[in-house]
C-alpha positions in Angstrom: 8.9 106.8 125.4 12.5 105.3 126.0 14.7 106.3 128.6 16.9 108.4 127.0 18.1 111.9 128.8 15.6 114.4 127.5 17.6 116.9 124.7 16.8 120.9 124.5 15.6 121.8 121.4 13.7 124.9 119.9 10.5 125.2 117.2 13.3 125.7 114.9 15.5 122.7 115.5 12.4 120.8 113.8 12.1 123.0 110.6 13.3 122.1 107.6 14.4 123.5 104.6 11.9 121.7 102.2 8.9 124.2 101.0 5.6 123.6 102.6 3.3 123.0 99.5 0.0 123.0 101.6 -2.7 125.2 100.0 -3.1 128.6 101.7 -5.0 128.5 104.8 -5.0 124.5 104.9 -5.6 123.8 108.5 -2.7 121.5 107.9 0.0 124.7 108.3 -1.3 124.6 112.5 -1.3 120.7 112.9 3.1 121.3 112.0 3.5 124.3 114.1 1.5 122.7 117.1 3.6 119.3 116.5 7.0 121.2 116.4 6.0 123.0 119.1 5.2 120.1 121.3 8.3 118.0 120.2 10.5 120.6 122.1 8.5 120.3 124.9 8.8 116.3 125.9 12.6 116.7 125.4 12.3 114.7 122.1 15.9 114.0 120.0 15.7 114.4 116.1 17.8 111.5 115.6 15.8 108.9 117.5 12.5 110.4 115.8 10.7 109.2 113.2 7.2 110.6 111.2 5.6 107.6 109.1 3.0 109.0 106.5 1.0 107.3 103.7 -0.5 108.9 100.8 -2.5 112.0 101.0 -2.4 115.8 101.8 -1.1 115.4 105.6 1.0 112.6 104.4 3.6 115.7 103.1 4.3 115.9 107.3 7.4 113.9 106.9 8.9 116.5 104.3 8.3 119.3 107.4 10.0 117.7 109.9 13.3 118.3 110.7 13.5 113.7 111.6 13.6 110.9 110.0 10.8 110.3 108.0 9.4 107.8 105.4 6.5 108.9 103.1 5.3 105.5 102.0 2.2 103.9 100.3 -1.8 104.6 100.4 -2.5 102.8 104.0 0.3 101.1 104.8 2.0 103.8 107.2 0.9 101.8 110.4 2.6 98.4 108.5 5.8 100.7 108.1 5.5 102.0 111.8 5.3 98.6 112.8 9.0 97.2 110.8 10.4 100.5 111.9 9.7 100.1 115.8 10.3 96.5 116.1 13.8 96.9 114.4 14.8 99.7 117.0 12.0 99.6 119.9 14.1 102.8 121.2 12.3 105.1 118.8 10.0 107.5 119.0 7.7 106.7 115.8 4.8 108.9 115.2 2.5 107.9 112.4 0.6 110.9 110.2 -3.0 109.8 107.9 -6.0 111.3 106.7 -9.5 110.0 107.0 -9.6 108.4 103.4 -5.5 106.9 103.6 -6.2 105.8 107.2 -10.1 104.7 107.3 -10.6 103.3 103.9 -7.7 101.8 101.9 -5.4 101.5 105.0 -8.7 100.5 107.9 -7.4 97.1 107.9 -3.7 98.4 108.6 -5.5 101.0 111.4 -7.4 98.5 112.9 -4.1 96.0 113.3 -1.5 98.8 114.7 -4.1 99.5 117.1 -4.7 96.5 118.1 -1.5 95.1 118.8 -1.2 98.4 120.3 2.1 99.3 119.2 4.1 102.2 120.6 3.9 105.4 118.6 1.5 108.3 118.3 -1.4 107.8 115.1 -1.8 111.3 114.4 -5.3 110.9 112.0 -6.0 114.6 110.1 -9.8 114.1 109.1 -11.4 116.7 107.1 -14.1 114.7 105.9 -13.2 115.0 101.9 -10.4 113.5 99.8 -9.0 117.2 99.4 -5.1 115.5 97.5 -7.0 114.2 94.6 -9.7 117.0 93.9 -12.9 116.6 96.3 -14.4 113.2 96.3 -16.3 112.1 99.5 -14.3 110.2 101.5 -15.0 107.5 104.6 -16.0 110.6 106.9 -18.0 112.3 104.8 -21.3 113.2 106.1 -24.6 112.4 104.8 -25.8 115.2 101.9 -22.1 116.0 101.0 -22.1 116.8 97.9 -18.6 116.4 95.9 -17.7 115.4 92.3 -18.1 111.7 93.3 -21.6 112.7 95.0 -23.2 115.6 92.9 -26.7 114.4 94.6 -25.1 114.3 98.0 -23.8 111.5 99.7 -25.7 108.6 100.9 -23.2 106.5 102.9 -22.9 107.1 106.7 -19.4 108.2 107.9 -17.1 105.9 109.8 -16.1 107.7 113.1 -12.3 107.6 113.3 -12.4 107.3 117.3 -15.4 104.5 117.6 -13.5 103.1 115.0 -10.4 103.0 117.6 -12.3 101.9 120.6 -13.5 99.0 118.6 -10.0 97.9 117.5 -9.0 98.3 121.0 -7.2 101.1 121.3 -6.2 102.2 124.7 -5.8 106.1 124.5 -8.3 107.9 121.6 -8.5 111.2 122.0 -9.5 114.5 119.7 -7.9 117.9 118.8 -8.7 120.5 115.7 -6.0 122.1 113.9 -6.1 125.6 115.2 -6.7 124.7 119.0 -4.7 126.0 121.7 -4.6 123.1 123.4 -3.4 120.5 120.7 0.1 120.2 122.2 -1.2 119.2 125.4 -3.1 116.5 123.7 0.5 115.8 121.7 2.1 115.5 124.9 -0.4 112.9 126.8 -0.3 111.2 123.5 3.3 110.9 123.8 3.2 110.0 127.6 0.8 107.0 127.3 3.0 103.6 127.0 1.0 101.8 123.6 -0.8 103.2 120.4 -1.9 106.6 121.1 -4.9 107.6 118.6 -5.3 111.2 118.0 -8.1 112.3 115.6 -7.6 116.3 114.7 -10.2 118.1 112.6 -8.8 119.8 109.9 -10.1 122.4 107.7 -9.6 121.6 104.1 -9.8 125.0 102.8 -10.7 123.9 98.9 -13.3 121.2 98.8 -14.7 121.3 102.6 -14.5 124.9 103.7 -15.7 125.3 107.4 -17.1 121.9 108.1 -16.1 122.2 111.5 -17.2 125.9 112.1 -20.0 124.7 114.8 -17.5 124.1 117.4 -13.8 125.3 116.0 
């Protein structure tokens, strides 16, 4: 956090115009709305925030959010997080991925912005499928999913986002899922805790993974 004088703001104050082209009933829609509801709450400013996406369906965020925000390449948000918070420390960055942009292509960048345990929030949507382009099994995916990429099921074992962290070194992993209560409370520790902040929230991709998480959502 910096030491600026907390501002009031309002839900609104962090909606923007743009259209939010998630499909209907994307678990996405509550990940915003719990965000925008939390930003309010730690007295953040608009104009000293910034959301850092990659490529991917939760990588739209930055389009949502009434900030500064830079949609930028397939795993190299954290790399962009990084230039932007060392060229104004005073910011408040907060980086949005997915499990395939953050935990395949862009592990290497993941593994690095937690490691050198940079200041922002890693916001990590994982739905277990690459849901942006059409269904394949992605780093998460369980064993026996079946997708176009796995018509037999899939084989691989899934990388957990959060052992994942603890190995890098991260010092504060925690969980959420998209339609839980209590998501801005984990948004606000997040934002509390001095260093990277890993967040991993379970999100239902309505299309290609329907109620993956139904067991404990």
């Amino acid at each position: 956090m910096n030491d600026m004088t907390p501002i009031q703001t309002s839900l609104k104050d962090w909606e923007t115009d743009q259209e939010v082209r998630w499909c209907p009933g994307c678990g996405d829609y509550a990940i915003l709305k719990a965000v925008q509801r939390t930003l309010p709450m730690i007295g953040a400013d608009p104009s000293n925030t910034v959301f850092v996406s990659g490529i991917g369906c939760s990588s739209r965020f930055p389009y949502y959010v009434e900030s500064y925000g830079f949609h930028t390449i397939h795993g190299r948000a954290p790399a962009f997080a990084t230039g932007i918070k060392l060229a104004n420390p005073e910011l408040d960055v907060w980086l949005v991925t997915g499990d395939g942009d953050g935990m395949s292509i862009g592990g290497n960048h993941t593994m690095h912005v937690l490691r050198r345990n940079l200041d922002c929030q890693i916001l990590l949507f994982n739905n277990e499928i690459y849901g942006l382009t059409k269904g394949q099994y992605s780093p998460t995916s369980r064993v026996g999913t079946s997708s176009p990429t796995s018509p037999i099921g899939s084989i691989d074992r899934p990388a957990l986002p959060c052992a994942f962290a603890l190995g890098a070194g991260a010092r504060f992993v925690a969980r959420g899922y998209d339609v839980s209560k209590d998501l801005p409370e984990v948004l606000k520790a997040a934002y509390a805790h001095k260093g990277a902040a890993f967040i991993e929230i379970f999100q239902n991709c309505i299309v290609y993974n329907k109620d993956r998480f139904d067991d404990f959502t």
